[in-house]
C-alpha positions, -999 to +999 in steps of 0.1 A: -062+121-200-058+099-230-029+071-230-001+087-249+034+091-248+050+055-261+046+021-247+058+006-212+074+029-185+091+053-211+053+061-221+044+065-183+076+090-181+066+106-210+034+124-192+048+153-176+021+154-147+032+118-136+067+127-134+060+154-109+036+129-087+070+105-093+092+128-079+070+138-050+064+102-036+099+096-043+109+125-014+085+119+006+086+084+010+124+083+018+122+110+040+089+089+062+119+057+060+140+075+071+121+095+097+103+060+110+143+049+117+148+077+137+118+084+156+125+047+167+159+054+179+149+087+197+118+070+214+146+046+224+169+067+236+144+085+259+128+056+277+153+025+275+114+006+260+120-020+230+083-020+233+079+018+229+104+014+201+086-016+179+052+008+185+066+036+165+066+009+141+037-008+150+012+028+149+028+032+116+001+001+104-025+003+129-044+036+123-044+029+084-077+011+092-093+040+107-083+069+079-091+040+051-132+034+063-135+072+080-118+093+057-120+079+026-144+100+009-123+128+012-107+116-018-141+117-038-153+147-022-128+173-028-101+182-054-070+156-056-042+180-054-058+197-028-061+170-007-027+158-015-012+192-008-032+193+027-021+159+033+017+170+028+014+197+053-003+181+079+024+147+076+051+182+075+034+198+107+029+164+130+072+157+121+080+192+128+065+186+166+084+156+165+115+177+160+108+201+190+125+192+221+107+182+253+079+168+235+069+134+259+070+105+241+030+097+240+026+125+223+055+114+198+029+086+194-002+105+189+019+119+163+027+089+143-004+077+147-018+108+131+001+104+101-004+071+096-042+078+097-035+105+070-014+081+046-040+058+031-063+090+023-032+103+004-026+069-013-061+064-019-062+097-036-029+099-052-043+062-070-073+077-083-060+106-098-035+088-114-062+073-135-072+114-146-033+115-156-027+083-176-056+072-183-078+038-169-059+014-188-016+000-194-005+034-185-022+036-156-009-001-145+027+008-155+024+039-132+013+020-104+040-003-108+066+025-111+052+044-075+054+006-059+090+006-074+100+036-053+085+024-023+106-009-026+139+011-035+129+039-013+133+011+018+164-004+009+179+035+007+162+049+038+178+017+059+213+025+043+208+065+046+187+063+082+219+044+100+242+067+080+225+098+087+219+088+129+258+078+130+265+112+123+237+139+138+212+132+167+176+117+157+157+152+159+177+163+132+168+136+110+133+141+118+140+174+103+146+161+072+115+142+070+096+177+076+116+192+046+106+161+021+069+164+031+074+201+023+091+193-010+065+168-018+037+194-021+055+218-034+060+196-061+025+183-067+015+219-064+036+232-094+033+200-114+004+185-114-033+202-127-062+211-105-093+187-111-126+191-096-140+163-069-153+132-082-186+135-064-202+165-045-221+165-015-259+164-023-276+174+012-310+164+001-295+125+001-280+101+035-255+078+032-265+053+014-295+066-006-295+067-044-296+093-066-319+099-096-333+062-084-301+040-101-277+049-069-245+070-078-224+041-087-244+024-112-249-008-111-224-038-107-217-069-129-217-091-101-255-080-099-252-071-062-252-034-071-229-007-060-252+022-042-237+051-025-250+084-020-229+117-020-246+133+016-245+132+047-211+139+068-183+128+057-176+098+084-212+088+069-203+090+032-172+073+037-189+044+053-215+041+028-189+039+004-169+013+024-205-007+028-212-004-011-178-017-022-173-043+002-211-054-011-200-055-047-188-092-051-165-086-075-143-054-062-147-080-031-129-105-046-104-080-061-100-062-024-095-097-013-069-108-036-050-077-027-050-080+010-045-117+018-013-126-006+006-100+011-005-108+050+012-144+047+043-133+026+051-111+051+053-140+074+093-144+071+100-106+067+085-104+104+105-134+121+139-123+099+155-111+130+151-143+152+160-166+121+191-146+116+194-149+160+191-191+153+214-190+127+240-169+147+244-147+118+261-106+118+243-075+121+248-074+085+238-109+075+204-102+089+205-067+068+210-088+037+181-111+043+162-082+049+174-067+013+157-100-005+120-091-006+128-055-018+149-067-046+132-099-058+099-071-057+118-047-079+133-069-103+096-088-107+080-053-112+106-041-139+105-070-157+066-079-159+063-045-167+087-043-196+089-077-213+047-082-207+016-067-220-015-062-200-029-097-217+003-110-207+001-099-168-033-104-162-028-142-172+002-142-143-017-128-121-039-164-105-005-184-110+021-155-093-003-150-065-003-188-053+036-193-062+044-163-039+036-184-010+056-212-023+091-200-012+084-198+024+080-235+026+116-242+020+120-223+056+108-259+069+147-273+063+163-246+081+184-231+054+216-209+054+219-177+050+223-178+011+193-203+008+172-180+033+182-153+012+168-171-021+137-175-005+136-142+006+143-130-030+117-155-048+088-145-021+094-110-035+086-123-069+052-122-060+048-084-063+042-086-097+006-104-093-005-066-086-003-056-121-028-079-134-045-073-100-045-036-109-058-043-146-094-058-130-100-033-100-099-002-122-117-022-145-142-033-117-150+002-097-172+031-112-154+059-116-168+081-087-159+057-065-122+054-074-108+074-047-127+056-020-119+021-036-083+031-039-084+043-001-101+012+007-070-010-007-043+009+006-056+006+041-070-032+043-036-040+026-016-024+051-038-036+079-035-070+068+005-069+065+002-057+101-017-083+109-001-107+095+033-096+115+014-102+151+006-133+141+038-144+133+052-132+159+026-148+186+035-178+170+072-179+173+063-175+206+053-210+206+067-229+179+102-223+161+108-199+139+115-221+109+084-242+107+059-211+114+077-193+083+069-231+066+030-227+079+026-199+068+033-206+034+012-235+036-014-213+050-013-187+025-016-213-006-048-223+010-062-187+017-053-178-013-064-208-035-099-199-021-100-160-027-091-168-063-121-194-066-142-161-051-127-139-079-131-169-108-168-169-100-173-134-097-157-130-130-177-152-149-208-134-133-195-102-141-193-117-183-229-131-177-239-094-162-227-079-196-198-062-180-167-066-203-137-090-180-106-069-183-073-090-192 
């Protein structure tokens, strides 16, 4: 679709199919808060475990790494909102077990896990079509924004709404709820949104890997490396090629990179919130504000980049942001109060806004049949790596005080980061001497 409808988000809200994806992610992701809140207090409840209770949390990370290098090429392969819708149901089918009683709690488990699996194939697909509904350029930055918006938002009301909601009707019931959103979610995507045809079809005379018509599927990269994937095979195979092709391309590298290593050190503090907030012998509900900070310095970042800037403007944030995100966490290494934990907090948040430029130079970067699979990709290795990044920190604390491992890993992070960038700067200037236009 071509870019129409105005300029910044009121042109994004302006394309009736986006408001419908809008509205779906904005039910169903409120109702997965919410339902992640309660599976954890019924898991509780039935075994007495704090370790049973973190793993709901914990499988809802983990198994993002296996649907995002197995499953991605079901987002190429078949029809978007199909695999959305299917998506839906089976998220709606695994929380309606949930909601049955007598069900032991490793299957509860298995459950989450399942859905967890499922999410970056519905991200990753949700992504790509997003560039058939706005278009590959602003609008399609902007809507990417607005949908990270939500998920930000969506936290800070399914926290608020979750405790309400568990104060007043047991934890099955709320799990209920979560069914009904999924439900409402493809219902939604169902009646607004248009049917497209796959990205790629499978050609059985081809493997993995092979090319077809002797240039390879996905045409040939500016890095010069070459991005080859074939379209056969099964689909565990085909999703792998595609994972192997990407990851071989050194600039959507760089730009897969650049998206999973910021966040796996910002998340540092987030993790080690709770025994900050235990050192500082502060309320339940000083500990609730901290955890408000990130959420509301990512939204107010996000809104404002995305209103006051234009994509020349956000891609030239993008290098500076991504360092200065780490930046904040360092002032964790004078212990501060709550109000100067919570301005850290808040300023760490920022940082979101680096994904807009971010956004600008992987759509730019990834040939168009491999969208889906690239969008899978980054959904799942950015997830993984925020998991990741949360073990760490907590190993850590085991060791060390909270304080200066919060203070680490900001020092960390600039230093990780500083040398992804150099990675992306070099494959950006071979990209220009490849002939392939640098967006931003």
């Amino acid at each position: 679709m071509a870019e129409t409808g105005g300029r910044g988000y009121w042109g994004v809200f302006a394309v009736g199919e986006f408001r419908a994806v809008f509205a779906a992610h904005a039910m169903s992701t409120l109702g997965s808060v919410v339902g992640e809140i309660a599976l954890a207090v019924l898991v509780y409840r039935l075994t007495g475990s704090p370790l049973l209770s973190a793993l709901t949390f914990a499988f809802g990370l983990l198994p993002y790494v296996v649907g995002g290098t197995l499953l991605s090429a079901v987002a190429d392969r078949f029809p978007a909102r199909r695999v959305l819708i299917i998506c839906d149901l089976v998220c709606a089918a695994c929380a309606a077990a949930m909601v049955l009683p007598g069900v032991p709690v490793a299957l509860l488990l298995v459950l989450r896990c399942v859905i967890a699996a499922i999410a970056p194939v519905f991200t990753g697909t949700r992504a790509s079509t997003l560039g058939d509904i706005l278009g590959q350029g602003d609008l399609f930055v902007l809507g990417r924004s607005v949908l990270r918006i939500v998920s930000q938002t969506a936290q800070l009301a399914g926290f608020a709404m979750g405790g309400l909601l568990l104060a007043l009707v047991p934890a099955r019931t709320v799990l209920a709820l979560t069914v009904a959103t999924f439900l409402a979610s493809a219902l939604l995507l169902r009646l607004g949104t248009h049917p497209r045809p796959a990205r790629t079809l499978p050609n059985h005379n081809t493997g993995p890997g092979d090319e077809v018509d002797g240039t390879g599927l996905g045409g040939g990269s500016g890095s010069g490396d070459g991005v080859v994937v074939g379209v056969g095979g099964t689909l565990v195979g085909a999703s792998i090629a595609g994972v192997r092709s990407l990851w071989g391309d050194r600039r959507i590298r760089g730009l897969l990179l650049l998206a999973w290593v910021p966040p796996m050190f910002v998340v540092v503090s987030e993790a080690l919130l709770t025994p900050y907030a235990a050192a500082l012998d502060l309320s339940p509900a000083g500990l609730g504000l901290l955890m408000c900070g990130m959420p509301i310095g990512a939204i107010t970042s996000e809104v404002l980049a995305g209103t006051l800037l234009g994509p020349r403007g956000r891609a030239r944030l993008t290098v500076p942001v991504a360092v200065l995100a780490m930046v904040p966490s360092i002032g964790y290494v004078f212990e501060p109060s709550l109000g100067g934990a919570l301005v850290c907090q808040i300023l760490t948040g920022c940082g979101i806004s680096y994904s807009l430029g971010l956004d600008q130079w992987f759509i730019a970067a990834v040939p168009d049949e491999l969208r889906g699979r690239a969008m899978t990709l980054m959904t799942a290795g950015l997830m993984t790596a925020q998991g990741l990044g949360m073990t760490l920190a907590g190993a850590a604390a085991e060791a060390f005080p909270v304080h200066l491992v919060v203070a680490c890993g900001g020092v960390l992070g600039i230093v990780f980061v500083s040398a992804v960038l150099r990675s992306v700067r070099t494959s950006a200037r071979s990209t220009v001497h490849g002939h392939r236009p640098l967006p931003g």
